[in-house]
N, C-alpha and C positions, 0 to 999 in steps of 0.2 A: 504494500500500500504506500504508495508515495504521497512525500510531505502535502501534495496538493488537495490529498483525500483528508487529511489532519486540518489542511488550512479550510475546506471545505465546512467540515465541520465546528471548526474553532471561531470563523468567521471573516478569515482571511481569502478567500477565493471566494466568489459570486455563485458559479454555474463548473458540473465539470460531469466527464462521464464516470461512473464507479462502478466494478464489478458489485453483483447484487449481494457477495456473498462479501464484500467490504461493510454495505447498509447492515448486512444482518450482524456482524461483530459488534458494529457501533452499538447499536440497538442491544445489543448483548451485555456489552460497557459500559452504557450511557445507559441504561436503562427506556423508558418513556421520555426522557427528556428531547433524545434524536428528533422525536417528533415534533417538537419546538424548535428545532435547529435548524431542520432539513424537511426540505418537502420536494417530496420524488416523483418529476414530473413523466416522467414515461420509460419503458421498456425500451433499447434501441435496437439489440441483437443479443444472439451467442457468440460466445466466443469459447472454443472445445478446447480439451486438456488433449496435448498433443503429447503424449509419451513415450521419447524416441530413444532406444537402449542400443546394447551391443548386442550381439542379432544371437549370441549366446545366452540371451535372459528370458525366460519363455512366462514368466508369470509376476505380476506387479509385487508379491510377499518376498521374492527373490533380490530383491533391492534391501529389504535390510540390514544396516546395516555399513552398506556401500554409498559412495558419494553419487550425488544426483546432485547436478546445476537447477539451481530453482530460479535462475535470471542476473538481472541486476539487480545489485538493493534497493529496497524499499520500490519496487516495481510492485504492479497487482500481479502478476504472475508470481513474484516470491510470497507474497502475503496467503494468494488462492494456494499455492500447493503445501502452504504453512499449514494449512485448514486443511487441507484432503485427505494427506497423509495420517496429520491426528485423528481423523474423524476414522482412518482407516487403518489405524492401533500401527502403523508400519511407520519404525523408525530408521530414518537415514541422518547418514552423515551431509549436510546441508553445503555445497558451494557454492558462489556466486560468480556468475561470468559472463560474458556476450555467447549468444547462442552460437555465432559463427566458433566461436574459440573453443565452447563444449560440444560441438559436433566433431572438431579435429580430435578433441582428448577421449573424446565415447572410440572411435575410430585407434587410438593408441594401445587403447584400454586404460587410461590413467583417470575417469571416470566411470561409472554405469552408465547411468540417464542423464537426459536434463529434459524439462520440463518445458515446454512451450503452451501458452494459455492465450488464443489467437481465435479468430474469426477463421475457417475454412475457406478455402486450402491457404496454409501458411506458404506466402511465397518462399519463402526460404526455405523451407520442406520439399515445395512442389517441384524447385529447380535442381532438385539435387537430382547427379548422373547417378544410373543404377550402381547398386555398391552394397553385397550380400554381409558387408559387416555390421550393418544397422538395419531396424526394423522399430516401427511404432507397435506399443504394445499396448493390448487392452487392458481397460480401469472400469474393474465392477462395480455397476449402478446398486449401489449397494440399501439399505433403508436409511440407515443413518444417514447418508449425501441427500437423498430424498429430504430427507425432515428437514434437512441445512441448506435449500433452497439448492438445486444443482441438479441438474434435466439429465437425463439420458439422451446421447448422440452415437453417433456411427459417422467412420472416417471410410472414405474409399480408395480402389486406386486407381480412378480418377480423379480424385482429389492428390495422391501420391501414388503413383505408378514405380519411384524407386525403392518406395517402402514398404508396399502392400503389393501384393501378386495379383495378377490380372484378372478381374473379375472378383477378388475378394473384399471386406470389408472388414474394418476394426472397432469393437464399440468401446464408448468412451463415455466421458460426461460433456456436460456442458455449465457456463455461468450466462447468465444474462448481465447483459453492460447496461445501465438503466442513466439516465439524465435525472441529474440531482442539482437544487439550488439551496443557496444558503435563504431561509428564512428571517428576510430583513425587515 
């Protein structure tokens, strides 16, 4: 969650877009008050958990343990996959980097995963040449993501053709990015 989801709330930013599952922590921390702070004026899209490993890793529980890139700091992709994995008892070792830099080290092996938290097809994902040492992997729509606001989606490979075999698909979740303004 970046400062501008802080300054959002605090009263420093105006208007900004937040993952939905940002609203729900505040609202978690702040109790009822969010709702005097913040008033969420509409849903704008999904944006899916992109979970790209070493093509040796066949199930999302097999990450603990091991480093996974959760982005930049203080990015909504660090903060969402802060949330997923707790919600999903699975503990990693947390790194922070540019996705371009943790797709070289997934590829080295001096990472597992990293986490990409994007709108479909992630260009960065979609342009990549075929290359059998990486694979997106599936994240169970589990109940507890359900209660924590987080949709069930499916990746294809037509959305990634060097990730996913032809004609397959990978399910995953989803956040809705919602428009929120500060309550002035």
């Amino acid at each position: 969650m970046g400062l501008w989801a802080k300054g959002l709330v605090g009263g420093g930013v105006d208007m900004g877009i937040v993952q939905s599952d940002v609203m729900s922590f505040f609202k978690e921390k702040l109790g009822n008050s969010i709702d005097q702070r913040l008033v969420y004026i509409t849903k704008l899209y999904n944006e899916e958990m992109h979970l790209v490993v070493n093509a040796s890793i066949n199930d999302i529980r097999e990450l603990e343990g091991k480093k996974v890139n959760f982005a930049e700091p203080n990015s909504g992709t660090q903060f969402s996959s802060r949330q997923i994995f707790k919600l999903l008892g699975i503990k990693v070792e947390e790194v922070n980097m540019g996705q371009s830099d943790a797709l070289v080290k997934i590829k080295s092996g001096e990472i597992a995963a990293s986490v990409f938290i994007v709108g479909r097809p992630a260009s960065a994902l979609a342009k990549l040449p075929a290359d059998k040492s990486m694979k997106l992997l599936p994240v169970p729509y589990t109940q507890v993501l359900e209660d924590n606001s987080y949709l069930p989606s499916v990746l294809s490979s037509q959305d990634y053709p060097a990730l996913i075999p032809e004609g397959g698909s990978v399910d995953t979740i989803a956040v809705g990015a919602v428009l929120a303004v500060y309550n002035w």
